[in-house]
BAGUSE-312896 format. One record per residue (C-alpha): residue in three letters; residue number from 1; x negated, y negated, z negated. Coordinates in steps of 0.02 Angstrom, whole numbers, plus 50000, padded with zeros to 5 digits. Last residue first. Example, Ala and Ser with C-alpha at 12.3 -4.5 7.8 and 13.67 -1.06 7.14 Angstrom:
2
+---------+-----+-------+-------+-------+
| residuo | num |     X |     Y |     Z |
+---------+-----+-------+-------+-------+
|     Ser |   2 | 49316 | 50053 | 49643 |
|     Ala |   1 | 49385 | 50225 | 49610 |
+---------+-----+-------+-------+-------+
END
This chain:
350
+---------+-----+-------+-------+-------+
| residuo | num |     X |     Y |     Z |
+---------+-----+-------+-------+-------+
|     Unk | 350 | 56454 | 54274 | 46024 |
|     Unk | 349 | 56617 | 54270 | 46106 |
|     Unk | 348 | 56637 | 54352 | 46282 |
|     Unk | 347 | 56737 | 54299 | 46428 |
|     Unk | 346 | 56715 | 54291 | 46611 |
|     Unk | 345 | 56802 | 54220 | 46757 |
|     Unk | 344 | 56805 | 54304 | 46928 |
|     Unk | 343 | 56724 | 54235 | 47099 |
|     Unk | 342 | 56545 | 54317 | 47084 |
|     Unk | 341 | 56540 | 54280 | 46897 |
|     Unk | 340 | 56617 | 54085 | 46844 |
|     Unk | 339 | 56603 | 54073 | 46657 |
|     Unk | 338 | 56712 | 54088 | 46462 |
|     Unk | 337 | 56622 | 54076 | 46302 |
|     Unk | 336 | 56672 | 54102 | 46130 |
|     Unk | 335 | 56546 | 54061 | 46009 |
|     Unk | 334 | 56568 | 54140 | 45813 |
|     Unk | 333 | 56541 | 54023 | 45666 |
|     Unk | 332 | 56707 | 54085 | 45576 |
|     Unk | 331 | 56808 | 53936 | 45605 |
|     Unk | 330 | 56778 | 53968 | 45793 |
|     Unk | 329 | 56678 | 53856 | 45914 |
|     Unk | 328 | 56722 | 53830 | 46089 |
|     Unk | 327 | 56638 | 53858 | 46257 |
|     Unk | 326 | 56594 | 53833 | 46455 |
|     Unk | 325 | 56469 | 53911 | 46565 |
|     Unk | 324 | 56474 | 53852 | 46746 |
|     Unk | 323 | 56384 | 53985 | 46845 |
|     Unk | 322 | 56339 | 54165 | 46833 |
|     Unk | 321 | 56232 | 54284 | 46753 |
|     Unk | 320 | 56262 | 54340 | 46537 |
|     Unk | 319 | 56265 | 54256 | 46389 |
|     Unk | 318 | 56083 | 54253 | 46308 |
|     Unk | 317 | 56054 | 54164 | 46139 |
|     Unk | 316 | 55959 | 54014 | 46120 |
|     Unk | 315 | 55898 | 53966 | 45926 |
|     Unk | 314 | 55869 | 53802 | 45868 |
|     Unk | 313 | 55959 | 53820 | 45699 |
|     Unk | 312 | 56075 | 53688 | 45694 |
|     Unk | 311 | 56073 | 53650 | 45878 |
|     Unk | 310 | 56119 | 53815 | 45921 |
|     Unk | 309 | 56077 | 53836 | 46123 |
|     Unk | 308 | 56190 | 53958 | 46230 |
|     Unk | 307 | 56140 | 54026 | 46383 |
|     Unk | 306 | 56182 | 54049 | 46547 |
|     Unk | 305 | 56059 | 54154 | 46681 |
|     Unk | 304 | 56090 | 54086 | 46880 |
|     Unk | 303 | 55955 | 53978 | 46887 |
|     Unk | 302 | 55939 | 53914 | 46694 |
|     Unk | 301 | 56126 | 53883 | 46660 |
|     Unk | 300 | 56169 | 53778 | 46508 |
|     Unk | 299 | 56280 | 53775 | 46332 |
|     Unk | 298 | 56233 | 53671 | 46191 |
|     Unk | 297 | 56295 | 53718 | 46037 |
|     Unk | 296 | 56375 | 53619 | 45887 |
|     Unk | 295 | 56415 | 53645 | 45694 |
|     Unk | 294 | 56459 | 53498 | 45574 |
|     Unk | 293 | 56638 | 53502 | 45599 |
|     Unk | 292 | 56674 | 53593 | 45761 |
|     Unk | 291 | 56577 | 53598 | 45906 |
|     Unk | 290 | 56557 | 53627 | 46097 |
|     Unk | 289 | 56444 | 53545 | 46220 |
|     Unk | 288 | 56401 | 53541 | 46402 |
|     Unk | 287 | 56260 | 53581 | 46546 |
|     Unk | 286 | 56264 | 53623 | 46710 |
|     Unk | 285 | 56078 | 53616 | 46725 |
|     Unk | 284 | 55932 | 53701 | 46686 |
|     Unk | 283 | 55761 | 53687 | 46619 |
|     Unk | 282 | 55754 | 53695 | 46434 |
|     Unk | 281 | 55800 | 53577 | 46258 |
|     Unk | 280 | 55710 | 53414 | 46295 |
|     Unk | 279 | 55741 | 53267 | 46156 |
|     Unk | 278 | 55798 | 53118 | 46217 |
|     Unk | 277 | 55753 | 52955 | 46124 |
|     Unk | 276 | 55863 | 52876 | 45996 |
|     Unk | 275 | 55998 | 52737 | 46004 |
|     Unk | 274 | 56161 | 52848 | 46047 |
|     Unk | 273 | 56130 | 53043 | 45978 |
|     Unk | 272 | 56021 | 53149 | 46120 |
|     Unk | 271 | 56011 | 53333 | 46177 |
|     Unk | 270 | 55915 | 53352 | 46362 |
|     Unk | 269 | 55922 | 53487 | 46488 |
|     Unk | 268 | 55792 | 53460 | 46638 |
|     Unk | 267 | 55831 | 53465 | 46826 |
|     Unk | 266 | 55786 | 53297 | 46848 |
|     Unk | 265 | 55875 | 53235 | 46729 |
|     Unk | 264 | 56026 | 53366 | 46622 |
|     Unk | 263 | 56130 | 53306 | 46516 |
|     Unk | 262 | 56202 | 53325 | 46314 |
|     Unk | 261 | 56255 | 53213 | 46184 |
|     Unk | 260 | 56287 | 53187 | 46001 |
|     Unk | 259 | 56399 | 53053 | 45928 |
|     Unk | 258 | 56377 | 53052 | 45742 |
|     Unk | 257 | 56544 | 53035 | 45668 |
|     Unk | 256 | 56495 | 53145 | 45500 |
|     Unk | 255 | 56607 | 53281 | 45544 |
|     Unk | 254 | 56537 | 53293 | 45714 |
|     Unk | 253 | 56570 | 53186 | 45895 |
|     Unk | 252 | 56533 | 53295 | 46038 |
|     Unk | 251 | 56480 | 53254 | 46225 |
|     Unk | 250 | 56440 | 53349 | 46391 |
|     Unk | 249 | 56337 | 53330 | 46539 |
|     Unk | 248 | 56399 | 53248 | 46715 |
|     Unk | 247 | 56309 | 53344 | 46832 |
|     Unk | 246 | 56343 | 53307 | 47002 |
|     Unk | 245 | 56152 | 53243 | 47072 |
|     Unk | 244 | 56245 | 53109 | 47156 |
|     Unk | 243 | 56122 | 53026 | 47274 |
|     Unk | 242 | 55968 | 52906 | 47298 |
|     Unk | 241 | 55898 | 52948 | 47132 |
|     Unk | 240 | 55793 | 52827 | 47020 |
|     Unk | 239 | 55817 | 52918 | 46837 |
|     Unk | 238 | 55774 | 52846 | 46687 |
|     Unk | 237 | 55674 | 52872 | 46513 |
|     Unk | 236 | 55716 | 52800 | 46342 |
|     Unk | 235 | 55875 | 52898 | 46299 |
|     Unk | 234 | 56059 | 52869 | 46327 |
|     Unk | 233 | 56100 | 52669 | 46391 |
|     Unk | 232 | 56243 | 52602 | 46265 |
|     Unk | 231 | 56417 | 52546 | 46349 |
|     Unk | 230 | 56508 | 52391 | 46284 |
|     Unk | 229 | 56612 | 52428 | 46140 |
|     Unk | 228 | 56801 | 52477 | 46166 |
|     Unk | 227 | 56966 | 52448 | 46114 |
|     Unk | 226 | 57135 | 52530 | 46112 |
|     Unk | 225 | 57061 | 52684 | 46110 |
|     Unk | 224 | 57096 | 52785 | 45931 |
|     Unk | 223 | 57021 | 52628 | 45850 |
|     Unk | 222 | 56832 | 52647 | 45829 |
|     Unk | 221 | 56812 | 52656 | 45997 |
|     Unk | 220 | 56647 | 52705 | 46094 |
|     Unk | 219 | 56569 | 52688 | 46249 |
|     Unk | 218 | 56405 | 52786 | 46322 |
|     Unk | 217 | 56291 | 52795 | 46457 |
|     Unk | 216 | 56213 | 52937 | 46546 |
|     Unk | 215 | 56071 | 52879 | 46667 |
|     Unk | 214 | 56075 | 52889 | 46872 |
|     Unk | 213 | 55978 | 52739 | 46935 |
|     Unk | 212 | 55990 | 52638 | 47097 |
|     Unk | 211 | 55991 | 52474 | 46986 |
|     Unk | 210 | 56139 | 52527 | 46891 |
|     Unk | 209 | 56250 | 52671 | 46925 |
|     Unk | 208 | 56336 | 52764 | 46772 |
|     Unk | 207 | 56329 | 52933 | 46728 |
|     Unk | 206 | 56460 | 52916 | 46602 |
|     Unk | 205 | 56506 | 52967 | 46410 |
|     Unk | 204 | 56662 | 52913 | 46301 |
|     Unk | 203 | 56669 | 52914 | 46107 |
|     Unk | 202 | 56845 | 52921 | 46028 |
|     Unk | 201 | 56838 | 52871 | 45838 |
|     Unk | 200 | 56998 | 52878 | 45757 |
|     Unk | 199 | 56988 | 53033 | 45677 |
|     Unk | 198 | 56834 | 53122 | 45777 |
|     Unk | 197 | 56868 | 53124 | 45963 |
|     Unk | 196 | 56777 | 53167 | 46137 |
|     Unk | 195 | 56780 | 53096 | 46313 |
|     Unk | 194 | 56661 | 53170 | 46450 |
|     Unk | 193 | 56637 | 53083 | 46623 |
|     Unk | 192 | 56630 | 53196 | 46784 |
|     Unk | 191 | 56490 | 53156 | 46898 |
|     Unk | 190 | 56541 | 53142 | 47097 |
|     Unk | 189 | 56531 | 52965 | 47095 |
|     Unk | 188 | 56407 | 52885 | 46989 |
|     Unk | 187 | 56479 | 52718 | 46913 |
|     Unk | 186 | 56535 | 52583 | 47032 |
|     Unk | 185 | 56497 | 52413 | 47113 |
|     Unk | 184 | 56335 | 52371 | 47041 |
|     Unk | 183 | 56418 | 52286 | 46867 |
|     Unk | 182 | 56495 | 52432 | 46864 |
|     Unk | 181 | 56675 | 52434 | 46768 |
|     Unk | 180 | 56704 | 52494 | 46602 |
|     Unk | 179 | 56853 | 52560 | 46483 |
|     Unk | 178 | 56968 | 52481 | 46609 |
|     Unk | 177 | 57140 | 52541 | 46527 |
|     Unk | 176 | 57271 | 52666 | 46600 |
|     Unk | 175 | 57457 | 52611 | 46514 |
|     Unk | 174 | 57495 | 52758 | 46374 |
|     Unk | 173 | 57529 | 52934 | 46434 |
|     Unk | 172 | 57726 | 52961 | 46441 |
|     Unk | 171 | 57847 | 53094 | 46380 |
|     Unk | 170 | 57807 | 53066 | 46191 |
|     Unk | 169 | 57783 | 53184 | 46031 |
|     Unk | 168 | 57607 | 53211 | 46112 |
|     Unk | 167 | 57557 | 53059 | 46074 |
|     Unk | 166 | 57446 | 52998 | 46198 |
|     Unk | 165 | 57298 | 52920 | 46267 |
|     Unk | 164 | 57228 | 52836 | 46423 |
|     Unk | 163 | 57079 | 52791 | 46514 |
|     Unk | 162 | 56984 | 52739 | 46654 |
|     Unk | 161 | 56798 | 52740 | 46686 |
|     Unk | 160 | 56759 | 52653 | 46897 |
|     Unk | 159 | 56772 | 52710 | 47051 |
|     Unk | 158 | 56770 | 52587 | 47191 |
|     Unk | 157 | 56910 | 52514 | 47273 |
|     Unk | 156 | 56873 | 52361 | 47162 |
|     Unk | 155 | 56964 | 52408 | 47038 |
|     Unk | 154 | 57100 | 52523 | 47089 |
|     Unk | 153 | 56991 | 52677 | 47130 |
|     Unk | 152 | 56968 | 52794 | 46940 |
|     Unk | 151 | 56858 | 52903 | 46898 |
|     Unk | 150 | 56946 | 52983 | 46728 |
|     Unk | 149 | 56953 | 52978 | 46547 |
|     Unk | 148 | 57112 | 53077 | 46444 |
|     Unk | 147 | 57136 | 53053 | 46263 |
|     Unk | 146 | 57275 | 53170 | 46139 |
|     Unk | 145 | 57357 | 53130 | 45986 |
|     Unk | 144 | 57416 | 53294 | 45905 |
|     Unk | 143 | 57326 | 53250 | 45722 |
|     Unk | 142 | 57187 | 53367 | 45741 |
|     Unk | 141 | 57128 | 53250 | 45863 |
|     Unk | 140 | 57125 | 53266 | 46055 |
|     Unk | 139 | 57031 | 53283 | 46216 |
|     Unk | 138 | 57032 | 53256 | 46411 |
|     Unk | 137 | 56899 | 53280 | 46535 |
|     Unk | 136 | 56913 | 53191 | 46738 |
|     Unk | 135 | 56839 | 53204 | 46894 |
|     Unk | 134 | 56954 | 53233 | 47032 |
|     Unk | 133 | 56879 | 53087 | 47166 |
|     Unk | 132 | 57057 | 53040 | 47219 |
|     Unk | 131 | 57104 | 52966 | 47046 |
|     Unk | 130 | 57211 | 52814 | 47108 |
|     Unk | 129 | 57331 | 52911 | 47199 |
|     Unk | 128 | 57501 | 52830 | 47114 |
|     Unk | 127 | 57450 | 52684 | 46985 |
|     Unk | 126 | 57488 | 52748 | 46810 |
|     Unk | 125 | 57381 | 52888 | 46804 |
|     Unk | 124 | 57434 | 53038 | 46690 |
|     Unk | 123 | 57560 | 53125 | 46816 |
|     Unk | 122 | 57728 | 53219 | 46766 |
|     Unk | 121 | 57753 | 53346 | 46610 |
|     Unk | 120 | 57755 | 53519 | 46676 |
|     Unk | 119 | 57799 | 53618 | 46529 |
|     Unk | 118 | 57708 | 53776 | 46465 |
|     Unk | 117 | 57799 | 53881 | 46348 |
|     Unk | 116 | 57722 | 53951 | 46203 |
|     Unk | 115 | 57890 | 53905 | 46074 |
|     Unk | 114 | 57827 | 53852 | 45923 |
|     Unk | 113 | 57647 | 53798 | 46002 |
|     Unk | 112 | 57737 | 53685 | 46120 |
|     Unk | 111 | 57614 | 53695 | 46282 |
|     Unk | 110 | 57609 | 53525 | 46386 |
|     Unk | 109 | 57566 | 53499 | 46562 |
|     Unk | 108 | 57491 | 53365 | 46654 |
|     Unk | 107 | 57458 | 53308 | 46867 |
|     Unk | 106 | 57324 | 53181 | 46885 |
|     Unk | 105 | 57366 | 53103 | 47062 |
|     Unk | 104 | 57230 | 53057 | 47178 |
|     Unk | 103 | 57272 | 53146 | 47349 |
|     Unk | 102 | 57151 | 53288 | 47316 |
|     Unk | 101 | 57256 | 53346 | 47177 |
|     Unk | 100 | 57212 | 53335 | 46985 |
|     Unk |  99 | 57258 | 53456 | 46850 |
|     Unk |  98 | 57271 | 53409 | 46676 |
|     Unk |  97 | 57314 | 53532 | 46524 |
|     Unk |  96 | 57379 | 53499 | 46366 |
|     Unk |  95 | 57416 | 53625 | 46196 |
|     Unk |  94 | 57523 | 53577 | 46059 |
|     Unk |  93 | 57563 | 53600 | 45883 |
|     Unk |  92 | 57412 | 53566 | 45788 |
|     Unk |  91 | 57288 | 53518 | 45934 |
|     Unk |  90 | 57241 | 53600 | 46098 |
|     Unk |  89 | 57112 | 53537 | 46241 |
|     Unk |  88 | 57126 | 53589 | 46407 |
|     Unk |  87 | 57064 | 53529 | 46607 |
|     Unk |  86 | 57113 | 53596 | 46770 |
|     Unk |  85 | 56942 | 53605 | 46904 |
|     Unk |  84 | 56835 | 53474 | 46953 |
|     Unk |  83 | 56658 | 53518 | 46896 |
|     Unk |  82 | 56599 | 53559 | 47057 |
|     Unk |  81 | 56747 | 53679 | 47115 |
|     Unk |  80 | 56929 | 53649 | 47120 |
|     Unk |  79 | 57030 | 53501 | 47154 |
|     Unk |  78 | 57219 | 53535 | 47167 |
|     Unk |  77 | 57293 | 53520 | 47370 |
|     Unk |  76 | 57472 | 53595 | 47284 |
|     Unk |  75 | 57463 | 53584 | 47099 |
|     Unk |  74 | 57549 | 53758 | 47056 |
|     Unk |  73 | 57563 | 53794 | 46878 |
|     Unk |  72 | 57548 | 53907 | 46707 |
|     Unk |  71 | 57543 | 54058 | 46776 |
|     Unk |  70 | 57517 | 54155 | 46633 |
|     Unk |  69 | 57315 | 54247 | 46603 |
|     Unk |  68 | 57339 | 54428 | 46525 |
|     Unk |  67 | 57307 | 54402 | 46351 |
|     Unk |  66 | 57171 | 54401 | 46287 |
|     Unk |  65 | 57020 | 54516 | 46179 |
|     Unk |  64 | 56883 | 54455 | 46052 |
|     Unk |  63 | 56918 | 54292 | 46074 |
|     Unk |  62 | 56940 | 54254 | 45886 |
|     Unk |  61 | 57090 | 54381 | 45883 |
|     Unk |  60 | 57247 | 54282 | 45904 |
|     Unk |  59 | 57171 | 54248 | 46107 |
|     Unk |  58 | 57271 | 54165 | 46240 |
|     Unk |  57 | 57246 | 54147 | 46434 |
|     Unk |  56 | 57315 | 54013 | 46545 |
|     Unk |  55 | 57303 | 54006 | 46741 |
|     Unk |  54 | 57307 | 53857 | 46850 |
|     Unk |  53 | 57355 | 53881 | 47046 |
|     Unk |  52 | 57322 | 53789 | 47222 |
|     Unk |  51 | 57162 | 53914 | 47260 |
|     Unk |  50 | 57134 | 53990 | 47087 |
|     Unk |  49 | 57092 | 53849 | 46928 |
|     Unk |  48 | 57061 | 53891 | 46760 |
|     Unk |  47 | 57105 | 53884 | 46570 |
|     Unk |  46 | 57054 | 53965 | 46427 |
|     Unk |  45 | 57146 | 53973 | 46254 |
|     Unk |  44 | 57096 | 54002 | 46092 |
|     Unk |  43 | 57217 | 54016 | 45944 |
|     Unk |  42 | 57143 | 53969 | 45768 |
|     Unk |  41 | 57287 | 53881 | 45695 |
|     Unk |  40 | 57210 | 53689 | 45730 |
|     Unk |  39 | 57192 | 53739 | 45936 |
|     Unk |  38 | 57050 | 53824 | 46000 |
|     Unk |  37 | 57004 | 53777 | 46196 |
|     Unk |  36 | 56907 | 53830 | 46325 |
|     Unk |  35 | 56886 | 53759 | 46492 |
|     Unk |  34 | 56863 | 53896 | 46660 |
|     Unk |  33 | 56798 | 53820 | 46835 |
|     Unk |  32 | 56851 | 53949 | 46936 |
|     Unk |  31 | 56975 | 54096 | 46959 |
|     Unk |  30 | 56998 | 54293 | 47016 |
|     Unk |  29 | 57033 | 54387 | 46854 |
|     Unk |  28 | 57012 | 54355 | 46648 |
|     Unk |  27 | 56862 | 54473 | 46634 |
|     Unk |  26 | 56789 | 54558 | 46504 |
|     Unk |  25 | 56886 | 54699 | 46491 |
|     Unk |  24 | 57033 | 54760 | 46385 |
|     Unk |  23 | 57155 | 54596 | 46447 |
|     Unk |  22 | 57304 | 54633 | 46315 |
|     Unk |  21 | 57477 | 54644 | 46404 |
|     Unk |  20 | 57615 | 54520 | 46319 |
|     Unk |  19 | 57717 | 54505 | 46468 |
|     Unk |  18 | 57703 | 54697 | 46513 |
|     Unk |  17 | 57762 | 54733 | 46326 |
|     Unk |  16 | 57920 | 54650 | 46354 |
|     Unk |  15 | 57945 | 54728 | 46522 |
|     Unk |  14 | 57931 | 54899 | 46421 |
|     Unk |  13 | 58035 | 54843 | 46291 |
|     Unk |  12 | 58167 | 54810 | 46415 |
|     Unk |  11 | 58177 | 54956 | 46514 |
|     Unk |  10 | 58152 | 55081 | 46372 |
|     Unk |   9 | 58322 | 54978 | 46306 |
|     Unk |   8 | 58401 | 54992 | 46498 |
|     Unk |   7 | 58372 | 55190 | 46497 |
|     Unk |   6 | 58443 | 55218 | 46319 |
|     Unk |   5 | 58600 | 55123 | 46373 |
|     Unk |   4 | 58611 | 55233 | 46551 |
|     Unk |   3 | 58564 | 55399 | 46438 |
|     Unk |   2 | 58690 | 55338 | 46288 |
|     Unk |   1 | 58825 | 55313 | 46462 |
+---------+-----+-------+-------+-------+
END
């Protein structure tokens, strides 16, 4: 019987263990489309997308190793690929992801910090399948309030900027809002708008669709999202383009509230604030942004080589091959950073 008892214990801690195994390499597994996150405590998490399923990772150690990625859900017919792909952002006590099917639903999940267990939550759009096009990016505050803005079909039958917001001590997402309609029928179609949040300023940023132009535009709140300012025009220059060129940029809002931006035109990475011209940064596209307080980086891919682009101290650094680079900032300086390499996903932090 002590042998049987002894048997069962060794059983137990070793299962224990097995959930909590440490990832020694480099790579999270099969995947695509990876977002990182850090929440207020210094966790980082990366999410992404494999056939029908979204995986979670976790680092305590400033991304130097993670956890073996949970199964977090299955979204049957999820988007995946081209910028569509789950979506994350973490705050003081919890953690959200958004995952959006090919029928038009926005499927979320919420991660109680206390507990780490993820909790399928219900849809985000208010209107059944009216997100079909799968671009969307969430965010939230320090405070636990959390913003989603999507592509959305019910005006017009044409997609148009939607959004929502939440506290994440509710059930529900707040009624989707306009936050801007075409006046030439709809925005760009296959680019995914950006949302981002500094106290209660929530900045939102488009490829819009005006005159058989492509630019970025911009709309902000200065009240957590219940209203917004007309859009803004990024940068002097424009772009007459007879397609989608599916590159929607990316968009961070520092300690100062100074909305600074990132896209790519005509296969050329730019870094702009609202009302000044565009500075160029490189070639490249597949671009996006990561901050915290008064530090940000622009992340890019320049053919197949990704790098990351300081824009405190203009210095690129090299991350490795592959596609779709995405990152976070520590509260020690360091970059972690999380890409697509032939079908797997990537970490390293920098």
């Amino acid at each position: 019987m002590k042998k049987l008892l002894a048997g069962l214990t060794l059983l137990v801690i070793s299962l224990s263990l097995s959930s909590h195994a440490v990832i020694n390499s480099n790579s999270l597994g099969k995947g695509q489309q990876p977002q990182v996150s850090v929440d207020n405590a210094g966790t980082v998490r990366i999410v992404f997308g494999s056939d029908d399923q979204v995986f979670c990772a976790t680092s305590k150690d400033h991304g130097r190793t993670f956890s073996k990625p949970v199964l977090v859900a299955k979204v049957p017919g999820m988007h995946l690929g081209m910028s569509r792909g789950p979506q994350l952002t973490s705050s003081a006590r919890y953690s959200v992801i958004t995952a959006m099917d090919k029928a038009g639903d926005i499927h979320w999940f919420k991660l109680d910090h206390t507990t780490d267990r993820w909790q399928a939550m219900g849809v985000v759009n208010d209107l059944k399948e009216s997100a079909p096009e799968g671009l969307m990016s969430i965010a939230a505050d320090k405070s636990d309030n959390f913003y989603a803005v999507w592509l959305d079909t019910r005006t017009g039958k044409h997609n148009q900027i939607y959004f929502s917001s939440l506290k994440a001590a509710q059930k529900n997402w707040s009624k989707n809002v306009l936050a801007y309609q075409s006046p030439d029928q709809h925005v760009c179609e296959c680019c995914r708008p950006t949302i981002a949040v500094q106290g209660p300023v929530v900045a939102i940023m488009f490829r819009n669709w005006l005159n058989g132009s492509r630019d970025l535009y911009v709309t902000r709140s200065s009240n957590q999202g219940k209203t917004f300012a007309g859009a803004e025009k990024l940068g002097l220059d424009t772009w007459k383009l007879n397609g989608c060129p599916m590159d929607g940029g990316g968009l961070f809002i520092n300690a100062s509230n100074t909305i600074q931006t990132t896209w790519q035109r005509k296969g050329m990475i730019y870094y702009c604030q609202p009302g000044q011209p565009e500075v160029f940064v490189s070639n490249g596209r597949n671009c996006a942004m990561a901050g915290s307080g008064a530090t940000s980086v622009i992340t890019y891919q320049e053919n197949d080589t990704l790098k990351v682009f300081s824009l405190k101290n203009k210095i690129t650094q090299l991350v490795g091959n592959g596609t779709f680079l995405r990152s976070a900032i520590l509260t020690n300086g360091k970059v972690v950073c999380a890409w697509e390499q032939d079908n797997s996903i990537k970490f390293k932090s920098i």
